[in-house]
N, C-alpha and C positions, 0 to 999 in steps of 0.2 A: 454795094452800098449806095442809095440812091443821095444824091447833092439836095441839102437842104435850102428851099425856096427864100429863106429869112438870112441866110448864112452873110456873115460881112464878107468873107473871103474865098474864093471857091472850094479849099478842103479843109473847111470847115465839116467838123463828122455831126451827124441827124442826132445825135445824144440829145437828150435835153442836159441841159447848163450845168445842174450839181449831179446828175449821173455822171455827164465826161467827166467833170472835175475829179469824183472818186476815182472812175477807170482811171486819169493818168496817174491820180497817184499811187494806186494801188502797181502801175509800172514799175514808178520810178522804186518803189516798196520793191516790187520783185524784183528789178535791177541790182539793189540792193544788198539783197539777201542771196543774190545770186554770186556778186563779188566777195562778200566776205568771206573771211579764211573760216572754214570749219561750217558756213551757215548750210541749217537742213532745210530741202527741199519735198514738195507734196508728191509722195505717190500712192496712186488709188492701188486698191489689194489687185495681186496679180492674179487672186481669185475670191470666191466667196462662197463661201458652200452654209446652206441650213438646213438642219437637219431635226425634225419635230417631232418625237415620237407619241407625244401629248395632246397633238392638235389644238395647241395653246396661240399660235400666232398665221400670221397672211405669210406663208413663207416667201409668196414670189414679191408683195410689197417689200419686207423687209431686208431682201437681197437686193433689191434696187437702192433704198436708203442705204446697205452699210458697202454696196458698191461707189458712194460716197464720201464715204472718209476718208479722209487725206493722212496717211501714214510718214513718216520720213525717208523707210525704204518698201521694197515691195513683199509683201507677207501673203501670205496663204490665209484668207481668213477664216474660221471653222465656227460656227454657231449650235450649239448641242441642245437643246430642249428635251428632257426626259424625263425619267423616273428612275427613282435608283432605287425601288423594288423590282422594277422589270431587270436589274442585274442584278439580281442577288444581294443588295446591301441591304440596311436595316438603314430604315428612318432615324433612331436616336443614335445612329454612330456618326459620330462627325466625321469622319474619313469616309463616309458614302458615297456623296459625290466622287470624289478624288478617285475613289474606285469603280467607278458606275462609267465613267468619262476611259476610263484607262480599259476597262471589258469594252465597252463601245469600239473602241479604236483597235483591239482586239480581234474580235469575233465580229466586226461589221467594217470598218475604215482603216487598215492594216496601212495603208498611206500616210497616215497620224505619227506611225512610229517613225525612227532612225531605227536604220537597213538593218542594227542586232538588235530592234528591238527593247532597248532600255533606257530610249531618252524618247522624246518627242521631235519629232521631223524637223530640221534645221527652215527657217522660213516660216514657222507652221505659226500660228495666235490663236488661242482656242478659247471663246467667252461660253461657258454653259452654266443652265439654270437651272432649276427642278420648283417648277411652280408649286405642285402641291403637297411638298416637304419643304417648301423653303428654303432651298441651298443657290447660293450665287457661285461662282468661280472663274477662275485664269488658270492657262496654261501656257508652255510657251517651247519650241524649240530652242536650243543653246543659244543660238545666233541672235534671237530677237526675244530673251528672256528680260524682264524687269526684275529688280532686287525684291525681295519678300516685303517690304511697306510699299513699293508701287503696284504687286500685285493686291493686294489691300486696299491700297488706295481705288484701283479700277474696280472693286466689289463695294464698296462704299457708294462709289457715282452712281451703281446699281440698283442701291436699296429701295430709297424712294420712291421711286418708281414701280419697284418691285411688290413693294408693301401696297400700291395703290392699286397691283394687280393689272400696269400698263405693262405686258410684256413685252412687246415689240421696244416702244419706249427705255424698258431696261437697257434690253441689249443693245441699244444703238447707242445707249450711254457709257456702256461697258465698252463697246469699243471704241468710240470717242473717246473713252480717255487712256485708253492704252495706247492710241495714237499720238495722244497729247503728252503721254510719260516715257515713250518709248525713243531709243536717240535723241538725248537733248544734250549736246556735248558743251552747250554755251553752260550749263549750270556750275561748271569748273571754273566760268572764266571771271574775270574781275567785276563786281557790282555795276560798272555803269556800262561796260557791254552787254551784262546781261539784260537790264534794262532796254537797253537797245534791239538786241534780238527778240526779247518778249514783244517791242512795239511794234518792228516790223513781222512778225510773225500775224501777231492778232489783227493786224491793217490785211497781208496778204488772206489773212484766211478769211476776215470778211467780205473781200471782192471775191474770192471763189464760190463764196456761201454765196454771194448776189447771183452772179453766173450760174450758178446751180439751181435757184430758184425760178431764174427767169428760163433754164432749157427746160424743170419742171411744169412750169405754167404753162407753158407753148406746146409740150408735150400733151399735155391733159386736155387743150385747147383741139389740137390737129387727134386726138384718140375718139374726143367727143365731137365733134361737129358731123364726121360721116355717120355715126352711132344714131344720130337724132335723125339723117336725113331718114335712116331705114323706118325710125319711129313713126316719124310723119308717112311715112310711105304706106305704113301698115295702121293706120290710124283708122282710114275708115273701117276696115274689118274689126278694128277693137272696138270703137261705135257701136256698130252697130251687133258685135255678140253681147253689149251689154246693156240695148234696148229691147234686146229679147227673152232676159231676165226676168222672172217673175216675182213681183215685190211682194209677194204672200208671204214668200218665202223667206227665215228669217236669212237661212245661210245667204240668197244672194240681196239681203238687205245689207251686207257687208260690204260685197264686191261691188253691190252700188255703190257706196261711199268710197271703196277704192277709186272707183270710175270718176266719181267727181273730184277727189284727190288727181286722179291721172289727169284731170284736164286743166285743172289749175297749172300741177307742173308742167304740162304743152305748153301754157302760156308763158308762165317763167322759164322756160327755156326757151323760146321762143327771142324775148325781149333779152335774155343775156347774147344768144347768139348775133342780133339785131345792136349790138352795144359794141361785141368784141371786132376791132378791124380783121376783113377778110387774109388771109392770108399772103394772099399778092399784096394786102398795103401795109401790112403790120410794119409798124420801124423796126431797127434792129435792137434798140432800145427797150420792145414789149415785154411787158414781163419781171422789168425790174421795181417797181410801183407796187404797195402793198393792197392797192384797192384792183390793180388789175388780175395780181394773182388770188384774191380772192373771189373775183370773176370766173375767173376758171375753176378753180376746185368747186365754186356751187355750179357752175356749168355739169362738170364734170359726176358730179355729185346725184342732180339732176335726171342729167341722161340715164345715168346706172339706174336710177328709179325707174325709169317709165319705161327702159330695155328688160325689165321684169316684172312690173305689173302690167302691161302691155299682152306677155304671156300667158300671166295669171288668170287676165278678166277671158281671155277666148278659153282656156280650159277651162275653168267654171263654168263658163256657159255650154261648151260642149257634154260636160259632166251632169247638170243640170236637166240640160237636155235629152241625155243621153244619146249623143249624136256625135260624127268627127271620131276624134282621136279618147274620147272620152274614157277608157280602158285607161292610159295613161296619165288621166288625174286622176281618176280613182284610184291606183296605185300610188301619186301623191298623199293619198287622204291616208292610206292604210300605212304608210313610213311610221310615224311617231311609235303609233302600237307595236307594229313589228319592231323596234327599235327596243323597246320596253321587255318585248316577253323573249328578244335573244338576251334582254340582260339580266332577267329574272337568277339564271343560274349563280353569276360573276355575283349578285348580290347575296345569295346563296351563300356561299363558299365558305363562312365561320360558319356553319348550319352547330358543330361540335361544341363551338364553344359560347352557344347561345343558353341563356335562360330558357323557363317552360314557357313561360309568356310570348317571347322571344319567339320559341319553335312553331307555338302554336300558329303565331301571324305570318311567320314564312308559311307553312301549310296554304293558309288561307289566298295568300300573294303568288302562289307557287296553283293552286285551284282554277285563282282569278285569271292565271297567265294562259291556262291550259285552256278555259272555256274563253276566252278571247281569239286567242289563236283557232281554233275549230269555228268560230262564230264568223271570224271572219272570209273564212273559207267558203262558208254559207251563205253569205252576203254577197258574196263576188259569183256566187253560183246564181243565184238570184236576180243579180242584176243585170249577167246574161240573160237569164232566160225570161226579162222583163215579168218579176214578179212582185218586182218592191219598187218602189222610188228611190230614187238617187235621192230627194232630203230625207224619208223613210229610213234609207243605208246609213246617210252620216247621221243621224240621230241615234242607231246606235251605237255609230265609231265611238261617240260623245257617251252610251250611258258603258260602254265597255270602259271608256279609259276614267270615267268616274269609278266605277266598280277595282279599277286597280291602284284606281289612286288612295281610296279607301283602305286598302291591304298596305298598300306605300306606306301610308301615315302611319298606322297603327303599326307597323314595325318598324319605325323609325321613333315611335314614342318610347317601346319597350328598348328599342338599343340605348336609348338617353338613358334610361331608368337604370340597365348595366353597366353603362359604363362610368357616367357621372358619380363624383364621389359626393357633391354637397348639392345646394339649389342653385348655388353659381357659377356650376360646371352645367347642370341643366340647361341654365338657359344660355350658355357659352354654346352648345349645342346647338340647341333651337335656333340660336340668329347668324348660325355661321350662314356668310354669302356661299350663293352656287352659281359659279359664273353660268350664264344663259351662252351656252357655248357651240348651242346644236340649230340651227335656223332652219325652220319648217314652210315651205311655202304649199298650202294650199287653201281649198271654202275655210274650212275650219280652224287652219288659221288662222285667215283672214278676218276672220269672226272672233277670235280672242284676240287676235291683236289689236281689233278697236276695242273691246272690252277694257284691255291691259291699260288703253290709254285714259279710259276713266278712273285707272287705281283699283278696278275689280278682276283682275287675273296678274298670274304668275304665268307667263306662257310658257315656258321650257318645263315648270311642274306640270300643268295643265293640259302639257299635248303629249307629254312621254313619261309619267310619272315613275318607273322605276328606273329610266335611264338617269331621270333627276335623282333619285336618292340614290343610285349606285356615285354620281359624283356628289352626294351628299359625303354619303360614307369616306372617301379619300381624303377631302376637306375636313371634317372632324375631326378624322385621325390627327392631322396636324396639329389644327388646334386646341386640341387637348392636351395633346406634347409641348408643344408650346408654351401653354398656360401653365403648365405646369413645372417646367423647366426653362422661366423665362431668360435667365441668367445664359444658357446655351443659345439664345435667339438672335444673336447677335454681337458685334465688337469680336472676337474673337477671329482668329483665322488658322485653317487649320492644313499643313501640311504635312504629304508624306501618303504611303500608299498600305494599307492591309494585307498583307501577302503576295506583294508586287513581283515576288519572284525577280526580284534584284534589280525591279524598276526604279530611276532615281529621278524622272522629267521634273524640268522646273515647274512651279507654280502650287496652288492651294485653295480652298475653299475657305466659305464661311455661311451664317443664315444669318436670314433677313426677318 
């Protein structure tokens, strides 16, 4: 810690003035709570495991946030994202979850149980969600179980969040507060102790949270600084594959404007990294300051941009070109489609239990998947053998996934039409959200995604259309259930297991 040049006295610490003043109090706070009889102390999870079967969340961000959390003792932390039709439950059972989470640990994470099997692993905290049935839950080994209204209570801190569709957010809330409800032995004790431990508590946890943030910013800082050198390193090369672009063309009229987007961000990155102090002079201090951690995360934020369009503009232009590596964006281009006609079948799959209308448009969607698929095979044959243009190819990539998006709609009109019972289940249908959950990078994207930003495209409909309405179809279902059975949607919590085979783990579900 280098001696500060201003300092009255020579150990004098480089803090600025009301930083020290928190840090020592936030000491004399954990000195504290360190003496007191019964007072608990912060331990991070002695592990963290997420586990996504949904592809609902950033797993490895999210394992760093709930490597975070300050527990009172050391837990196994478990995060379950799934579905509880991928085991076997039904949507309208309330015990689905509970049972979905208990096969999980079953038939995939047999580490979940205690050693016979019928409790939950001593240590273990289990938060699981089911985004597109709407179930929150808690679990919990004997040792580090909450009573049945705090497991409630930690699906509560859940909803919010949950209902807004911020999954990650949920769960970091779900287990913040099992942390917050789990060993509080001062709740026993007399009203002005309790007091007491509530202030030093919230004092300690707000200097940890500062500390946390300031190793967060630093981190994000020292991740992106090398990140940008390579940027710049490789910058003439992206120059100049994107002075070689032909502006006839609409597709690289796009990645031109990417091109000018990427050079603005040079420059804002540029002047953040010209702002932030070098490494060797950073204080020890950095980091605690709201204006400097938001430095970094646009830093950070930044970099991640231009470490991918950077990419983007040289294969476009090798694609364009047909030159380089250009095989491998044109396999970029053909993702979305191939995405679409491997899901043609999954959307398929009530073929039995459709209307004639219904059948007829699968037929059609089912026609469209088949001469897409073959077309593109053509296309790629072709473009070896220099017999088409590269914007020639993607203008039909574009009239093929119009032609299937065509069959998309119209059977997704005819499923409203079966399944809705009134006009306000119709258009309950029509406006359910579909999270844009699949990120496409290439020409053609790039080209809808300035569209999108005029409010004329839907990009995840527009570039995969039956992969859109197959997570069309999963979200409806819900909401119709839902709608219909509003009174289950929530409040309610439900414990206990369907056929548990003598399982009796603490904990319970509810929907959001």
């Amino acid at each position: 810690m280098c001696p500060s040049p201003s300092a009255a006295a020579p150990a004098r610490s480089p803090l600025a003035p009301r930083s020290l003043r928190a840090m020592l109090l936030a000491l004399v706070l954990l000195a504290a709570a360190l003496l007191a009889p019964g007072a608990a102390h912060a331990e991070a999870p002695r592990s963290v495991t997420v586990r996504d079967t949904t592809a609902s969340v950033d797993r490895d961000e999210l394992e760093d946030e709930l490597g975070g959390v300050d527990f009172r003792t050391q837990v196994d932390l478990v995060v379950l994202v799934l579905d509880v039709t991928d085991h076997g439950a039904s949507p309208s059972d309330d015990l689905a979850l509970n049972d979905a989470v208990l096969n999980h640990a079953r038939t995939t994470d047999p580490s979940m149980l205690s050693p016979d099997g019928v409790l939950f692993a001593d240590g273990t905290v289990i938060i699981a969600l089911d985004p597109d049935n709407r179930f929150v839950g808690t679990y919990a080994g004997e040792d580090v179980k909450l009573d049945d209204g705090e497991f409630t209570a930690v699906q509560d801190a859940m909803k919010d969040d949950a209902r807004d569709r911020d999954w990650e957010a949920a769960l970091l809330a779900g287990a913040e507060k099992y942390a917050d409800l789990l060993l509080r032995p001062w709740w026993q004790k007399p009203a002005a102790l309790v007091t007491a431990a509530v202030g030093i508590a919230a004092a300690l946890g707000a200097a940890l949270t500062m500390l946390g943030l300031r190793d967060a910013a630093r981190r994000r800082v020292d991740d992106a600084l090398p990140r940008f050198q390579g940027v710049l390193a490789s910058r003439e090369l992206t120059d100049t594959a994107a002075s070689t672009l032909p502006e006839a063309s609409p597709y690289a009229q796009a990645v031109l404007r990417d091109h000018l987007e990427y050079r603005a961000k040079v420059a804002e990155a540029t002047r953040l990294s010209e702002e932030l102090p070098a490494p060797e002079d950073r204080p020890w201090s950095w980091g605690f300051t709201s204006r400097q951690r938001q430095q970094a995360r646009e830093l950070e934020s930044t970099v991640s941009f231009l470490d991918d369009t950077d990419d983007d503009i040289v294969s476009a232009a090798d694609l364009l070109h047909r030159i380089g590596d250009w095989r491998t964006g044109w396999e970029r281009e053909l993702t979305p489609l191939r995405d679409s006609v491997a899901t043609v079948d999954e959307v398929l799959e009530e073929l039995s239990e459709m209307s004639t209308p219904e059948r007829a448009a699968a037929k059609e969607l089912e026609a469209a998947s088949r001469a897409a698929s073959e077309e593109m095979d053509t296309l790629t044959a072709q473009l070896e053998e220099d017999r088409i243009t590269p914007e020639a190819a993607l203008a039909r990539l574009d009239a093929l996934t119009e032609e299937l998006s065509a069959a998309a709609t119209l059977l997704q009109r005819h499923r409203i039409e079966r399944l809705a019972e009134d006009e306000t289940e119709q258009m309950l249908l029509r406006e359910v959200e579909v999270e844009d959950s699949t990120v496409y990078r290439s020409v053609r994207a790039s080209r809808l995604r300035w569209d999108r930003r005029s409010g004329t495209s839907d990009a995840f409909r527009a570039m995969s259309p039956v992969l859109w309405l197959n997570t069309w179809q999963h979200s409806a279902g819900s909401a119709l259930e839902t709608h219909r059975a509003p009174s289950s949607s929530g409040g309610g919590s439900f414990s206990g297991y369907s056929g548990g085979g003598g399982f009796s783990g603490a904990g319970s579900s509810s929907r959001f």
